[in-house]
MARVEXRO-798528 format. One record per residue (C-alpha): y, x, z; residue number from 0. Coordinates in Angstrom, 1 decimal. Example, Ala and Ser with C-alpha at 12.3 -4.5 7.8 and 13.67 -1.06 7.14 Angstrom:
% MARVEXRO-798528
- -4.5,12.3,7.8,0
- -1.1,13.7,7.1,1
% end
This chain:
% MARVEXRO-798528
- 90.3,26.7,4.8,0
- 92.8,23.8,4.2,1
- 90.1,21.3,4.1,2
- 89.0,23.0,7.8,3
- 92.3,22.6,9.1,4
- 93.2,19.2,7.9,5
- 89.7,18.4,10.0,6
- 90.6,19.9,13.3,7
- 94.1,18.3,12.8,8
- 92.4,15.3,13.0,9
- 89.9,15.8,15.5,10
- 93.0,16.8,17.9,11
- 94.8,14.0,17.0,12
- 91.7,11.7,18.0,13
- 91.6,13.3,21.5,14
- 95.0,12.7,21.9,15
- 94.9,9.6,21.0,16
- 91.8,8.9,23.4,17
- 93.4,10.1,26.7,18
- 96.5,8.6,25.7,19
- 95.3,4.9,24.5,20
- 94.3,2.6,27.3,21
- 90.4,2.4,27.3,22
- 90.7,-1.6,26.4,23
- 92.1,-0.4,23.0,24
- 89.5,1.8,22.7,25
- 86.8,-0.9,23.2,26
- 88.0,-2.5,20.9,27
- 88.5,0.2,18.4,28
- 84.9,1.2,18.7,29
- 83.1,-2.2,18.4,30
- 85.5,-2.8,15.5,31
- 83.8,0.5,13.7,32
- 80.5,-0.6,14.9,33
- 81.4,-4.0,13.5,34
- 81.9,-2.7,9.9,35
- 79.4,0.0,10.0,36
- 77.2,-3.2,10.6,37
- 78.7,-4.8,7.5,38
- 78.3,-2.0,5.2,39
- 75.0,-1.0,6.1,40
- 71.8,-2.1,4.5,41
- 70.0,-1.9,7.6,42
- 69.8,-4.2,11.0,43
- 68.6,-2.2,14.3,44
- 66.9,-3.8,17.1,45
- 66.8,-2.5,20.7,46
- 63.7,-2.3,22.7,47
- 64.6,-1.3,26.3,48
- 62.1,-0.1,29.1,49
- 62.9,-2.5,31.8,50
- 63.9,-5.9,31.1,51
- 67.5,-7.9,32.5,52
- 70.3,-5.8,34.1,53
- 69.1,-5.0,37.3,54
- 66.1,-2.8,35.9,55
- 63.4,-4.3,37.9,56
- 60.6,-5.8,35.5,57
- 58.9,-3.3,33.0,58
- 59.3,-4.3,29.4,59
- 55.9,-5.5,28.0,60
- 57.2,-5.2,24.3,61
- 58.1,-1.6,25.1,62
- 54.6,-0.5,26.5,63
- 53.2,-2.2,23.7,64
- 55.6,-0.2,21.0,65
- 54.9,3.1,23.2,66
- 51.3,2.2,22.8,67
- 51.4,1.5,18.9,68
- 53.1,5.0,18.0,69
- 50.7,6.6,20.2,70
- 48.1,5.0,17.6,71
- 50.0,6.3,14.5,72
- 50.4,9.4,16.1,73
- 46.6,10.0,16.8,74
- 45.5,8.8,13.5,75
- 48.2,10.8,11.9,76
- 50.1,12.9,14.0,77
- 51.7,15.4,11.4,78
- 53.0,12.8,8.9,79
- 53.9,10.0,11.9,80
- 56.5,12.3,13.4,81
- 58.1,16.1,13.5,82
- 57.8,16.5,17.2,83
- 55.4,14.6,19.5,84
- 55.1,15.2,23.1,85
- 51.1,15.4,24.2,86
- 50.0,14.5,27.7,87
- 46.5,14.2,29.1,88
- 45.8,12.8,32.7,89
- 43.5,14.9,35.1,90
- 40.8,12.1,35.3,91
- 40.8,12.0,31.6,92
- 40.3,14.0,28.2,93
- 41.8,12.0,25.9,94
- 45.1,13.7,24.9,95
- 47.9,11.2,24.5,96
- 50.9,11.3,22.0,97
- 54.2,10.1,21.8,98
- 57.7,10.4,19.9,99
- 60.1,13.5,21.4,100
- 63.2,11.9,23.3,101
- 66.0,11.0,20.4,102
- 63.3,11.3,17.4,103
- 62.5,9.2,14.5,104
- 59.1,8.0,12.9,105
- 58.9,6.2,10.3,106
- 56.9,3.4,9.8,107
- 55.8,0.7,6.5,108
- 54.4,-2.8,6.7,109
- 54.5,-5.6,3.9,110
- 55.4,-3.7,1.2,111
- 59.3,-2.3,3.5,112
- 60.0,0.8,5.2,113
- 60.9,0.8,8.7,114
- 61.9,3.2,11.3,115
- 61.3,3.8,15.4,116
- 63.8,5.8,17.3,117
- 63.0,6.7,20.8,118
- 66.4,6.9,22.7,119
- 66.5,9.3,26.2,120
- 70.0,9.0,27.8,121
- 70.2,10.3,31.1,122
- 72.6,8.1,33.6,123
- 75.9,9.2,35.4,124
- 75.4,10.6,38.5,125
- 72.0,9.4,38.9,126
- 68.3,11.7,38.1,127
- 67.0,8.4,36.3,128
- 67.1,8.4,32.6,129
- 67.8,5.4,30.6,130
- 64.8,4.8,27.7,131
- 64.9,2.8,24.7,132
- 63.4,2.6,21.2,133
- 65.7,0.8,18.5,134
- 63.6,-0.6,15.4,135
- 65.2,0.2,11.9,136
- 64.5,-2.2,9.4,137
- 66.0,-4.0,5.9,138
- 68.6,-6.8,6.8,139
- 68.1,-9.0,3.9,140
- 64.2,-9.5,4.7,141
- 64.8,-9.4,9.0,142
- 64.0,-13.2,9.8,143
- 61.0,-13.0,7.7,144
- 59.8,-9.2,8.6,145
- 60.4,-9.2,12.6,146
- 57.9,-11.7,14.2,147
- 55.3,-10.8,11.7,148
- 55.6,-7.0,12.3,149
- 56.3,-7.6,16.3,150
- 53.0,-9.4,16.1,151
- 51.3,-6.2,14.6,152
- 52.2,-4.2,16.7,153
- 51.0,-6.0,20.1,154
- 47.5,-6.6,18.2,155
- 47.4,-2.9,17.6,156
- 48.3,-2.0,20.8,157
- 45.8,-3.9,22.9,158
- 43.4,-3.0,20.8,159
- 44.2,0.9,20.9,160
- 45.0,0.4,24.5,161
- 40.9,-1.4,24.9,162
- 39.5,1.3,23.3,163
- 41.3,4.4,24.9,164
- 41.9,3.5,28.2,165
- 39.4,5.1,30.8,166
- 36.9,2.8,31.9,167
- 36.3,2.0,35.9,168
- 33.4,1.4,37.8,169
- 34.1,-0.7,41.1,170
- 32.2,-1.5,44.4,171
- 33.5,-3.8,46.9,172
- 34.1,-1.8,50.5,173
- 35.3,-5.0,52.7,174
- 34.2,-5.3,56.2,175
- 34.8,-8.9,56.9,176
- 38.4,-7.3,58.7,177
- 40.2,-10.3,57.2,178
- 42.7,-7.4,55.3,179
- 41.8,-8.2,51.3,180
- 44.3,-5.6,49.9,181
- 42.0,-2.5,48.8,182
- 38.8,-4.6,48.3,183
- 37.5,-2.4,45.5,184
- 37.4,1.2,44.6,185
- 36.4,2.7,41.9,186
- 35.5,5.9,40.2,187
- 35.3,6.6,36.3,188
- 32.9,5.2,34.3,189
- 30.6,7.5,32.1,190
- 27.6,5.9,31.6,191
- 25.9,7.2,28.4,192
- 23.9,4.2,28.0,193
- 24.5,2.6,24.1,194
- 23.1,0.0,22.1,195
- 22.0,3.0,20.0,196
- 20.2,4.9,22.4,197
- 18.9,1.7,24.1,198
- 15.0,0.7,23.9,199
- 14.8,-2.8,22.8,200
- 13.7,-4.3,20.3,201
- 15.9,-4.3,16.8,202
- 16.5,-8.0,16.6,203
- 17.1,-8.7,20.2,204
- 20.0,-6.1,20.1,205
- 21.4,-7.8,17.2,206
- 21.3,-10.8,18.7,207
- 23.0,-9.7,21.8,208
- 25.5,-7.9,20.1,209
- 26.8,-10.5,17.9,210
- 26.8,-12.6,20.7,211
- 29.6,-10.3,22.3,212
- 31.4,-9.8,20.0,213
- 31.6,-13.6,18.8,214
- 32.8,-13.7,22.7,215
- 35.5,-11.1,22.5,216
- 37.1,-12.6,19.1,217
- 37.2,-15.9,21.0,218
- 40.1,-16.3,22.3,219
- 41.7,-18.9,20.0,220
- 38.4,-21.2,20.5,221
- 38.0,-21.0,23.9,222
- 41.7,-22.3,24.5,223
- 41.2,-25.0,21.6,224
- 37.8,-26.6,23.2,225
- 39.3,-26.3,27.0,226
- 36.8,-23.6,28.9,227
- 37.5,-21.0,30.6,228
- 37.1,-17.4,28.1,229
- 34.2,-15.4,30.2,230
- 30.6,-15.5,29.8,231
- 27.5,-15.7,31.9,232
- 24.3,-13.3,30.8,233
- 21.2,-14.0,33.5,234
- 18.7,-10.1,32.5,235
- 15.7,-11.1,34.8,236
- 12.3,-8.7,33.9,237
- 10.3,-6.2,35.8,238
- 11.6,-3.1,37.5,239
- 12.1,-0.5,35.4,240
- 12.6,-2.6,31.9,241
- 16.0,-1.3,31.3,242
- 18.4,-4.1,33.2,243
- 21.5,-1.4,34.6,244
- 20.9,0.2,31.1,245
- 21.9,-2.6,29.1,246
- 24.7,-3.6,31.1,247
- 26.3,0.0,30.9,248
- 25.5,-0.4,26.8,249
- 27.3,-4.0,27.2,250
- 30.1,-2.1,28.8,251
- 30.4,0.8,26.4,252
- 30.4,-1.7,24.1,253
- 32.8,-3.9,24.9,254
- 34.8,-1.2,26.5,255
- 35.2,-3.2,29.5,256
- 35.5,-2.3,33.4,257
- 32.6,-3.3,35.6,258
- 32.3,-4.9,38.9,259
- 29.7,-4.1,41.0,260
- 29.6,-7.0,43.6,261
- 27.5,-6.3,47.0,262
- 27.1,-9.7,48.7,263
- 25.8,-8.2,51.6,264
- 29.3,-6.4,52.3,265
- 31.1,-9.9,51.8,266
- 32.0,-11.7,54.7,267
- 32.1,-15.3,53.8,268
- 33.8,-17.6,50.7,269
- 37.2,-16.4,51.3,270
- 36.6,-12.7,50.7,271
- 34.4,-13.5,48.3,272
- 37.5,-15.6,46.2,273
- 39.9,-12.8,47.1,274
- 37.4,-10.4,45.3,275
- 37.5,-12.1,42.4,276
- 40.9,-12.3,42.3,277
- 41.4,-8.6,42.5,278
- 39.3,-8.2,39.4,279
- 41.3,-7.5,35.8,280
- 40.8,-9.0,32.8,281
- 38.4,-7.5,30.3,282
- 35.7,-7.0,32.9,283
- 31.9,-7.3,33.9,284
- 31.2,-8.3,37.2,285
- 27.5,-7.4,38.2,286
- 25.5,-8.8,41.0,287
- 22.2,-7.1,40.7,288
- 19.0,-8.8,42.3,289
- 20.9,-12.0,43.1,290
- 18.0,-13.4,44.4,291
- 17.5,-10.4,46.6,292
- 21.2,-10.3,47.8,293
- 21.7,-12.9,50.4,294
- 19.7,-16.2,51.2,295
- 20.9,-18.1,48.6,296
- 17.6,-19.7,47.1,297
- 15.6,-21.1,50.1,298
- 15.3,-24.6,49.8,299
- 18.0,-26.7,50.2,300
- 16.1,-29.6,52.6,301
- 14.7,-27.3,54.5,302
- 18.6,-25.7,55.2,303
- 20.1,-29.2,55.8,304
- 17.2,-29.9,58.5,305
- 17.7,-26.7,60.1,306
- 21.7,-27.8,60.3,307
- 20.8,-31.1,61.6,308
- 18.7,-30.2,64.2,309
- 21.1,-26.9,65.8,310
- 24.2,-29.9,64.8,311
- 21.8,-31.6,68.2,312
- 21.4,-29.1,70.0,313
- 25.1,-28.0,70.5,314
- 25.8,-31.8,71.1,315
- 23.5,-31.4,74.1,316
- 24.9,-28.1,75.3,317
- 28.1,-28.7,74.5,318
- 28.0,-25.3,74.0,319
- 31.6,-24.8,71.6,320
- 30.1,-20.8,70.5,321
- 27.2,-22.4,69.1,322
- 28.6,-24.9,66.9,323
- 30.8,-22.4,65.1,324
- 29.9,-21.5,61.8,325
- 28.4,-17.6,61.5,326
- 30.4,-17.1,58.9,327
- 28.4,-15.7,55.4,328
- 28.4,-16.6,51.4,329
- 26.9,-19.6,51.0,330
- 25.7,-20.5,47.3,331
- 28.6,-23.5,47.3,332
- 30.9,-20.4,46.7,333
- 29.1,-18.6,44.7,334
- 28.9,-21.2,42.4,335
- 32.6,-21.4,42.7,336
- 32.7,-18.0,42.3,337
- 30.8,-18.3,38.7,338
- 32.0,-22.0,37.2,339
- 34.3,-23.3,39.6,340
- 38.2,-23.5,39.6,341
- 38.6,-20.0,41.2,342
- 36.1,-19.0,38.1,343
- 39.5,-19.4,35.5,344
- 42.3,-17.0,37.2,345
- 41.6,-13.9,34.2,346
- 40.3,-13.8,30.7,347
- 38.0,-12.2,28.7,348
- 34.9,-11.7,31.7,349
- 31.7,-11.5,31.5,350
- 29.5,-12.4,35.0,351
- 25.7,-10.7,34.9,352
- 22.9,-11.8,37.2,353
- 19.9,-9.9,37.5,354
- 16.7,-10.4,38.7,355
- 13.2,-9.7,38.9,356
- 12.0,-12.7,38.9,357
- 13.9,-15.6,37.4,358
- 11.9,-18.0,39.0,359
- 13.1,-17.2,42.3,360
- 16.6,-18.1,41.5,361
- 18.0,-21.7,42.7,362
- 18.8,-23.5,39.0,363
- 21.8,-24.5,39.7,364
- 22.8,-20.7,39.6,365
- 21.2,-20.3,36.1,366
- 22.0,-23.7,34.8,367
- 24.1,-24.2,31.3,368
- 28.0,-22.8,31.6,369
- 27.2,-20.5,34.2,370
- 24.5,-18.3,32.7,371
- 25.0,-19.1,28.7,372
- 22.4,-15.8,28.0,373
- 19.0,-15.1,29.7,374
- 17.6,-12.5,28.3,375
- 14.0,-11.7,29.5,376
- 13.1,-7.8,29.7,377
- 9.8,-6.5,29.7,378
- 7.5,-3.7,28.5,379
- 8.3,-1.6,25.8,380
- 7.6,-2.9,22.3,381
- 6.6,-0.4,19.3,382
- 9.8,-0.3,18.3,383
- 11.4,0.1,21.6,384
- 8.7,2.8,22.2,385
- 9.5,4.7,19.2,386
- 13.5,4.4,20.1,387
- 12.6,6.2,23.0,388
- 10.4,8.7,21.5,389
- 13.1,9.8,19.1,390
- 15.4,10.2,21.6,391
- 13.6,11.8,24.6,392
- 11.8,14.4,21.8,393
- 13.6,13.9,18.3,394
- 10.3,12.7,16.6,395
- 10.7,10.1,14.0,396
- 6.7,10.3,13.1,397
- 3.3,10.7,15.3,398
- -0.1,11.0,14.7,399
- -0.6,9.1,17.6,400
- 2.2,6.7,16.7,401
- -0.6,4.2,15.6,402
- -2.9,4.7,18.8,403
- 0.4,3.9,20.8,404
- 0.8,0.6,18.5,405
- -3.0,-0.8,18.8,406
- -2.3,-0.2,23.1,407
- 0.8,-2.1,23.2,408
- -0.9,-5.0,20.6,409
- -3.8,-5.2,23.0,410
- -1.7,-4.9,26.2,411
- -1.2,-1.6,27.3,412
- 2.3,-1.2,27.0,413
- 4.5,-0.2,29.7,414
- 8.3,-0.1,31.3,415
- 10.7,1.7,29.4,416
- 11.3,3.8,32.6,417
- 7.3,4.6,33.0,418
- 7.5,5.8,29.3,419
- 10.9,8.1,29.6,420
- 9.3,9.7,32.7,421
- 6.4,10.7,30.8,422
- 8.5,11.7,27.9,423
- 10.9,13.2,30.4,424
- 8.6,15.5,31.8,425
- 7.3,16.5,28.7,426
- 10.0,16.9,26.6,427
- 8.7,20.3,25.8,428
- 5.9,19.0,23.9,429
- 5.9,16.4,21.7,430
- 2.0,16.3,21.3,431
- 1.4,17.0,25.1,432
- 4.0,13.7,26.0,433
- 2.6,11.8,23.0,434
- -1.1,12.0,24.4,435
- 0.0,11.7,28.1,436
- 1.6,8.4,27.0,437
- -1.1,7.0,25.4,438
- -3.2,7.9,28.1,439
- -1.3,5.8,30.6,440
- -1.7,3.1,28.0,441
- -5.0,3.3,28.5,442
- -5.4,3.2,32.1,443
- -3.0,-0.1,31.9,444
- -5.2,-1.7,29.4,445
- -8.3,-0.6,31.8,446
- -5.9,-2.8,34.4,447
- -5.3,-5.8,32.9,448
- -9.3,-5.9,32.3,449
- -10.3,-5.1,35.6,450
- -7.6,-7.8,36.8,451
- -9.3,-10.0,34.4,452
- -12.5,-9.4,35.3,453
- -11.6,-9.8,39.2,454
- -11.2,-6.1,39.9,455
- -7.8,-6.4,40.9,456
- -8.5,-5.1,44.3,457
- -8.3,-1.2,43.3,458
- -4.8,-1.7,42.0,459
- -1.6,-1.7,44.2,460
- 0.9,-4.5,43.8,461
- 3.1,-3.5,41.5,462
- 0.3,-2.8,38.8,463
- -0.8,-6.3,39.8,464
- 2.3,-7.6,38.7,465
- 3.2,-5.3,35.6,466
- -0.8,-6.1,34.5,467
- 0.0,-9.8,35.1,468
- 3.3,-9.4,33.3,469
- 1.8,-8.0,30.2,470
- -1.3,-10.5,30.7,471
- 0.6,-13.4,30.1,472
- 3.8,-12.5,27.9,473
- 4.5,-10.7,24.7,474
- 5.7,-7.2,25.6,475
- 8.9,-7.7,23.2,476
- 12.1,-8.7,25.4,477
- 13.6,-12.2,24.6,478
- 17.1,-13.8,24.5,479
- 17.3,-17.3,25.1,480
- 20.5,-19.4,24.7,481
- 20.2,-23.2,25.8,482
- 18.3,-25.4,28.4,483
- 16.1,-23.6,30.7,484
- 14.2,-26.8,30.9,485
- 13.1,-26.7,27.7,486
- 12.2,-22.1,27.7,487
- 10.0,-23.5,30.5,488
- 8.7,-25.7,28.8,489
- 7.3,-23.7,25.6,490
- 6.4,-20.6,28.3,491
- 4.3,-23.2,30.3,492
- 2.4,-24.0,27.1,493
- 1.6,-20.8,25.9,494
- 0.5,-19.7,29.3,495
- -2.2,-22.9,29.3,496
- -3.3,-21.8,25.8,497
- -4.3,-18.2,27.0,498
- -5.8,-19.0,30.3,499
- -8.0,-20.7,28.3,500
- -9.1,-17.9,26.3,501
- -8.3,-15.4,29.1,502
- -12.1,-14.4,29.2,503
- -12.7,-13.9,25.6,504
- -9.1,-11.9,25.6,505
- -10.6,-9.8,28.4,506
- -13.4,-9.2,26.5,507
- -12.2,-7.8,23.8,508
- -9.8,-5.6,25.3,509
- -12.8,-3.8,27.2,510
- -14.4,-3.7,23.9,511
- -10.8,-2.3,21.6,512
- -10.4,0.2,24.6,513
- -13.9,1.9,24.0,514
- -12.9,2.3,20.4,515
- -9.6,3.3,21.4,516
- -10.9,6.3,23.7,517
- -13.2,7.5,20.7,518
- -10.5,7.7,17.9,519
- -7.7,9.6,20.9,520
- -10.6,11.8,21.3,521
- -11.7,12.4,17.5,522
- -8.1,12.9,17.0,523
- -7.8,15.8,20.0,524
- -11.0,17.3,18.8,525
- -9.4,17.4,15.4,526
- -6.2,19.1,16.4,527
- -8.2,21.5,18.4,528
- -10.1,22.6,15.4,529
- -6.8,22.9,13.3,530
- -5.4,25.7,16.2,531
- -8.6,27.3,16.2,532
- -8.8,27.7,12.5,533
- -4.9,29.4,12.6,534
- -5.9,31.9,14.9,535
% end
């Protein structure tokens, strides 16, 4: 009881002392305690505020990031990171995100030394805004030598758990040619289950494509050192249906990146097409589907400086001033501005796809080196890309008629990856009923190519004209190519000449595998049939 009283003695003596003390002399007091609590204490504290300078204005980078990074170390560990968390999840989202409780503590080690994050709430005088800080506790002896290295830790973390949680956007451009550039894309959330797992290609190309990303997102340091700008051209050019908008949405699952759907037929001219790109973030695809397609961009260029010249006369003759204005459109100067030029360098970390369904029909200065670095060529399914798709349309890992698949596609027959999910698609029931449906349609395309061979081509519409042509003069296992499309040419031309001349002898003995083909599919249903009948 003494000792209580001796303490309220001095506690009342302190308040006295405090409204009678002029409040420069207690300034002083108080940074003279903080001064030797500073001196006696093994610790140094650093302050993290939200906003940056006095005024408030400018958000603090360094405190998102530190927000960010507990948020990590609360996910991964959320009993042992901190006491009491406060959890948050946004309506357009499922993810549920954690932070430290206002004037908590978690503690945190790095290099061996214990640190500590305190997340300070103070609510300001008169006022609903609350002042919000986090102070970083950590040993003085080792500060000069533990701060930059553990503040650099921290952003690396942070961008990288901010990449990989953040929800992903899809965005269309919805300019009118108005001349207002301010909402030029909106977007909605992008869910596209499409992975480099569940993707039918073949197992080498998709290692190939994938180490090629991520040697792109790790670049950052190179492409600064060598002087290029850090995004990446990829040109996917194959028939429809050979998985194009699949691998892109793989690529962005991936990569975790936003993507950019550009539709050049909604862009005015240059301008909106450079205020576009400006709008776009960093970490991003930008997509222009069927660029040769999209606006007149590949006509040739004589013919287009001709046509100038000679309406460039006939205004001088009218002097007609409405006629000699220009309409007003893209033009493929700006859209190679758009792809390599200096506009091409105002955000990092992009990647700008082309695709088309025919590569040859795109002007090569669009596809030339350092603006599409990637082609990759798409085509029919290949037997491993065929049993990708199997497994995951009917969870098979084996067939029976796994090997009658294999001889169609050696001899020809294979087909789109879309032509084979919509088979499997609508026999996912069955696995033996989609199995022998899809080597039927094999069939008929190897019955195809022959008759195109064989100048039957007339019964056949024009898009089995150009599958059968496709798969007539190409392996049916998609490429990458990275390098001089002069020289892909080059080798494609020559194997083209080597199998026009043996085109006939080719034709000959597909007509001659199919008829061998038909009896073993039918030796093999007879077979079956005999099993069922000898269960019941």
């Amino acid at each position: 009881m003494e000792i209580l009283s001796q303490l309220w003695s001095l506690l009342g003596l302190l308040t006295v002392l405090q409204n009678v003390l002029p409040s420069q002399i207690l300034s002083l007091l108080h940074s003279l305690y903080e001064s030797m609590q500073d001196l006696l204490s093994p610790y140094a504290y650093v302050e993290i505020p939200e906003f940056n300078g006095y005024c408030g204005v400018d958000l603090n980078d360094l405190y998102r990031h530190v927000h960010l990074y507990l948020n990590a170390a609360a996910s991964a560990s959320p009993a042992a990171a901190c006491r009491r968390v406060t959890l948050s999840r946004s309506p357009s989202s499922s993810r549920v995100s954690f932070a430290v409780a206002p004037n908590h503590t978690v503690h945190d080690s790095f290099g061996g030394h214990r640190l500590s994050w305190t997340h300070h709430v103070d609510s300001v005088q008169d006022s609903l805004d609350e002042k919000r800080s986090f102070t970083l506790r950590l040993p003085k002896r080792h500060r000069h030598a533990l701060l930059p290295s553990y503040l650099s830790h921290v952003t690396s973390r942070a961008e990288e758990f901010e990449r990989v949680s953040r929800e992903r956007r899809l965005f269309t451009n919805n300019t009118t040619g108005s001349g207002s550039f301010e909402s030029g894309w909106v977007s909605v959330p992008f869910r596209h289950p499409s992975t480099f797992e569940t993707l039918a290609l073949e197992p080498e190309l998709k290692k190939q494509i994938k180490n090629d990303l991520v040697s792109f997102q790790n670049g950052r340091e190179f492409y600064h050192r060598v002087g290029r700008a850090w995004k990446r051209g990829y040109l996917l050019h194959g028939p429809p249906g050979s998985g194009k908008s699949s691998l892109i949405a793989a690529m962005a699952n991936f990569l975790c990146y936003d993507v950019y759907d550009l539709e050049l037929t909604k862009v005015a001219d240059n301008s909106e097409l450079r205020s576009l790109l400006i709008q776009t973030t960093n970490r991003s695809i930008i997509v222009i589907e069927d660029i040769d397609c999209s606006v007149d961009l590949t006509a040739d260029r004589t013919t287009k400086r001709q046509q100038a010249v000679k309406a460039f006369k006939k205004c001088k003759t009218t002097m007609s001033s409405s006629g000699c204005e220009d309409s007003g459109r893209v033009t493929l100067s700006g859209l190679l501005n758009f792809t390599d030029g200096l506009w091409s360098c105002c955000g990092e970390e992009r990647i700008v796809v082309f695709t088309t369904n025919h590569r040859d029909s795109v002007d090569p200065a669009l596809v030339r080196c350092g603006r599409m670095d990637v082609h990759v060529s798409l085509g029919p399914c290949g037997f491993h890309a065929f049993k990708e798709l199997v497994r995951n349309y009917l969870g098979v890992e084996s067939h029976a008629l796994f090997d009658a698949a294999e001889a169609c596609i050696r001899s020809g027959g294979s087909l789109t990856p879309a032509q084979v999910g919509e088979i499997l698609l609508r026999n996912r029931g069955g696995a033996d009923v989609a199995m022998r449906e899809v080597v039927a349609a094999m069939q008929g395309r190897m019955m195809a190519v022959a008759g195109t061979g064989g100048g039957g081509g007339d019964q056949m519409d024009n898009e089995d004209v150009v599958a059968a042509a496709t798969v007539g003069t190409r392996s049916p296992e998609s490429v990458l190519m990275i390098g001089s499309p002069e020289n892909w040419d080059t080798a494609l031309g020559g194997r083209k000449r080597k199998e026009s001349l043996n085109g006939s002898t080719g034709c000959e003995k597909k007509v001659k595998f199919f008829v061998r083909l038909r009896s073993l599919t039918k030796s093999d249903s007879c077979r079956s049939g005999v099993l069922e009948r000898g269960k019941n």
